[in-house]
N, C-alpha and C positions, 0 to 999 in steps of 0.2 A: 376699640370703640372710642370713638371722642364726640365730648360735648360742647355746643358752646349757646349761651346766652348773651342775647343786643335784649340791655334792657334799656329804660325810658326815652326812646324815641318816639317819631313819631309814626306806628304802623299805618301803610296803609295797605287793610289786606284785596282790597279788589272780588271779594267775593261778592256773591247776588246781592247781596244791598250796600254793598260797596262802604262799607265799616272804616271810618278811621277812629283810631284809637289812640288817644293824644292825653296824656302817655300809653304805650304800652308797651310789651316785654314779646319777645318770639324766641322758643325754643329748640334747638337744633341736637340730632342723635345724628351722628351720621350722616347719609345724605339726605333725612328727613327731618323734616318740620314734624315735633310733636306737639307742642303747645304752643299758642296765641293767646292772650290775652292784655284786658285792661287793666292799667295802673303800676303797682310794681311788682314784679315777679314772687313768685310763691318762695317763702324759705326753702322748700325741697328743692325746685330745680337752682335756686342758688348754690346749694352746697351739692348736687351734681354736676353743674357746670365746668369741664374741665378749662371753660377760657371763656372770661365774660367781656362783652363790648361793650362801654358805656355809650348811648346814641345818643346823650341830651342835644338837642336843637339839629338835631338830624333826621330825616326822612328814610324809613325802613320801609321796603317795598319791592317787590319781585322786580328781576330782573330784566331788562325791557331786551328786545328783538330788533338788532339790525337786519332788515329784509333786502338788502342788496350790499353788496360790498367782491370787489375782487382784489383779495387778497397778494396777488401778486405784487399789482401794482405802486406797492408802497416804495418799492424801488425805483420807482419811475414819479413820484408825487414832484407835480411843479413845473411838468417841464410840458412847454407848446400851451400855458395855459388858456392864450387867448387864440388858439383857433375852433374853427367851426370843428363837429364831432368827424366827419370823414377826413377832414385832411390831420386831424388830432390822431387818428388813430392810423390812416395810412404813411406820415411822415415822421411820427414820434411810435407811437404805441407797438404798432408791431414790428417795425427793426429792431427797436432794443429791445422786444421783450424774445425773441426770436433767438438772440444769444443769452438766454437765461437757462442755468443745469437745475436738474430735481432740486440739488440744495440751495438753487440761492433759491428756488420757490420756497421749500422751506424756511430759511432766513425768514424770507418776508412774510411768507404767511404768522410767521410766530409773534415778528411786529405787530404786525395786525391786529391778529388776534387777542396780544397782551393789551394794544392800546382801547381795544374794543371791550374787555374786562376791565379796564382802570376807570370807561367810563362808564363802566354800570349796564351795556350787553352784555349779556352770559348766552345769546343764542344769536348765531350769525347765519347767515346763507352765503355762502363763496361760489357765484357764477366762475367756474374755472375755467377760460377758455384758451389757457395757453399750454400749448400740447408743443414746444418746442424739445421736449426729452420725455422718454412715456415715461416715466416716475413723475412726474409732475405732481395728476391727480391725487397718487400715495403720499406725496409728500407735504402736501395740504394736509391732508388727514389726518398721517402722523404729528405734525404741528398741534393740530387741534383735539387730538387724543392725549399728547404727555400735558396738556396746559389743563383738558380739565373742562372744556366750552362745548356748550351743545353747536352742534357742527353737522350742519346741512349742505351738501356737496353737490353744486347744482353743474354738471360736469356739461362744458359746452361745445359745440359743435358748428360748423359751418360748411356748406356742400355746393355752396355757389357765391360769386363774387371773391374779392380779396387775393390774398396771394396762392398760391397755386401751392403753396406747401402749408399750409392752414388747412385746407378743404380735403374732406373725409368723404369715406363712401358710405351708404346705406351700413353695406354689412360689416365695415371696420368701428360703425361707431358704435352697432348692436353688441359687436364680440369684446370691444373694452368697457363698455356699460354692464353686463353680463358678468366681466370680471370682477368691474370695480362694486358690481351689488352684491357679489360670491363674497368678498374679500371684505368689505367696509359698513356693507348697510345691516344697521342693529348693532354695532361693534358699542364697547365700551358703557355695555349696559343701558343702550340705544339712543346715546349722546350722541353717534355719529349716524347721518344716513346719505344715501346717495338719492339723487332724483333726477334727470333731463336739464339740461338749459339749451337750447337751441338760442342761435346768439341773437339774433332778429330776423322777421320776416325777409327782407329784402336778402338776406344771405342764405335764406334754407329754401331747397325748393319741393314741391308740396308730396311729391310722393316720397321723400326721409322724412319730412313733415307727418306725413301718413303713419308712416311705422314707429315714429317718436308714441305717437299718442297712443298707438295700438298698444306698444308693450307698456311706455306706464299706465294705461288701465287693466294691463292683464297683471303689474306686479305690486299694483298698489301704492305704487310713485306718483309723483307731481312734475309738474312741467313750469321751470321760471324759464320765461324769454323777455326780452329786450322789446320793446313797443313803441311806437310813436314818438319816435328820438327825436327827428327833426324833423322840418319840410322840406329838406330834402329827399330825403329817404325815403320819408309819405308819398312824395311825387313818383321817386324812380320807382316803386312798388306798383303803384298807381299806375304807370304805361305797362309795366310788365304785365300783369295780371286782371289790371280792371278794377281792383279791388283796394280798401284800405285796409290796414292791417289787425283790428279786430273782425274786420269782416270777411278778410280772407280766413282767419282762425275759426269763426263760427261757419263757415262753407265748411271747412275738414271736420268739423265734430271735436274739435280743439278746448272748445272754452267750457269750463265746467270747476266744482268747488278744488279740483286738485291742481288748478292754470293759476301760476303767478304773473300778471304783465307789470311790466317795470320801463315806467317812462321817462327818459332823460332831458334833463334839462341844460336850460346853454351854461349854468353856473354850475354845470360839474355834480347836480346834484340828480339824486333819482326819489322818484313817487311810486310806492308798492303796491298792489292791488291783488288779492285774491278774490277770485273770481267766485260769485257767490250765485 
């Protein structure tokens, strides 16, 4: 059993009336929050506290939620940074990451992950779409199991476009998704879970598109994909199909509270959105 006490910072607890408490004190058993409060902590949980954290002029406050990040890639940070997203990922991204083993994913993912907890995420999503060794997936996980981080494994796929050794079939991506929710999803006293990433519209075509969405509403999973990257990708979708790409999602019965879409920007950055 260990305890530890952050007293006189500044809480802020984020509950329904959205309370800060300037000073106050939060008390921790384990992996739970027992007490909150204002001002300075009770003498009893003082002299319980196996390790107190002074917070003066600090901000005490749940842990925020990185909603997109791939973990791999930290091995590859910086490099092709100023081109467009397809030539970025057809002339940088996927050659190098294509000679990547299980472990240097883990390597990276563990970067990641630690640099992701120093700045104050405790809960990531790791689009994993790099299937160059099947231990990949595992090796994320493992990462994110010995470190400690809620870790949502948005495991990705692609069935059209790109290289011809990327692209998976309906039922290869059913029977490793099947394993890795046997194997990983609820692990670790249900820090870890697995869910769908299909990589984006323009690379998934609608009938694996179809059976994505079937099984995670039959197992109670969620679906992150990649959206509205660029206009390019809007266009080539757009002659392919007719459609843009929330609208071809809402055609298949796609968009609903368990669809994350995640929109890239030319600066490298992404906009999260669950779908409400």
């Amino acid at each position: 059993m260990s305890s530890i006490l952050i007293d006189g910072g500044v809480v802020l607890t984020v509950n329904n009336s959205h309370e800060v408490l300037a000073p106050g004190y939060v008390f921790i058993q384990d992996d739970h929050i027992l007490a909150i409060g204002p001002g300075a902590a009770p003498a009893g949980l003082c002299q319980r506290a196996e390790h107190v954290i002074g917070a003066s002029d600090m901000a005490v406050m749940p842990g925020m939620v990185n909603a997109h990040l791939h973990t791999f890639q930290s091995f590859i940070r910086g490099l092709s940074y100023d081109k467009p997203l397809r030539s970025w990922l057809e002339e940088t991204v996927w050659p190098t990451a294509t000679s990547m083993t299980a472990h240097d994913v883990y390597l990276a993912a563990k970067i990641t992950l630690v640099e992701n907890l120093r700045g104050g995420a405790t809960a990531v999503i790791d689009n994993q779409y790099l299937h160059s060794d099947r231990g990949n997936d595992d090796a994320a996980c493992r990462a994110a199991d010995e470190l400690g981080i809620r870790f949502l494994l948005a495991r990705g796929w692609i069935d059209q476009y790109g290289p011809l050794s990327r692209r998976e079939t309906a039922s290869g991506i059913m029977a490793e998704m099947e394993r890795l929710h046997a194997t990983w999803h609820g692990r670790a006293d249900g820090r870890i879970c697995v869910e769908f990433g299909p990589a984006s519209p323009w690379a998934c075509s609608d009938g694996t598109m179809r059976c994505t969405i079937e099984a995670a509403n039959r197992w109670g999973v969620g679906i992150h994909m990649h959206t509205a990257e660029s206009q390019a990708t809007q266009e080539m979708h757009l002659r392919a199909t007719g459609k843009r790409h929330v609208e071809w999602l809402a055609d298949l019965g796609g968009l609903g509270p368990s669809m994350t879409l995640d929109r890239y920007r030319e600066n490298r950055t992404y906009e999260s959105l669950r779908w409400l």
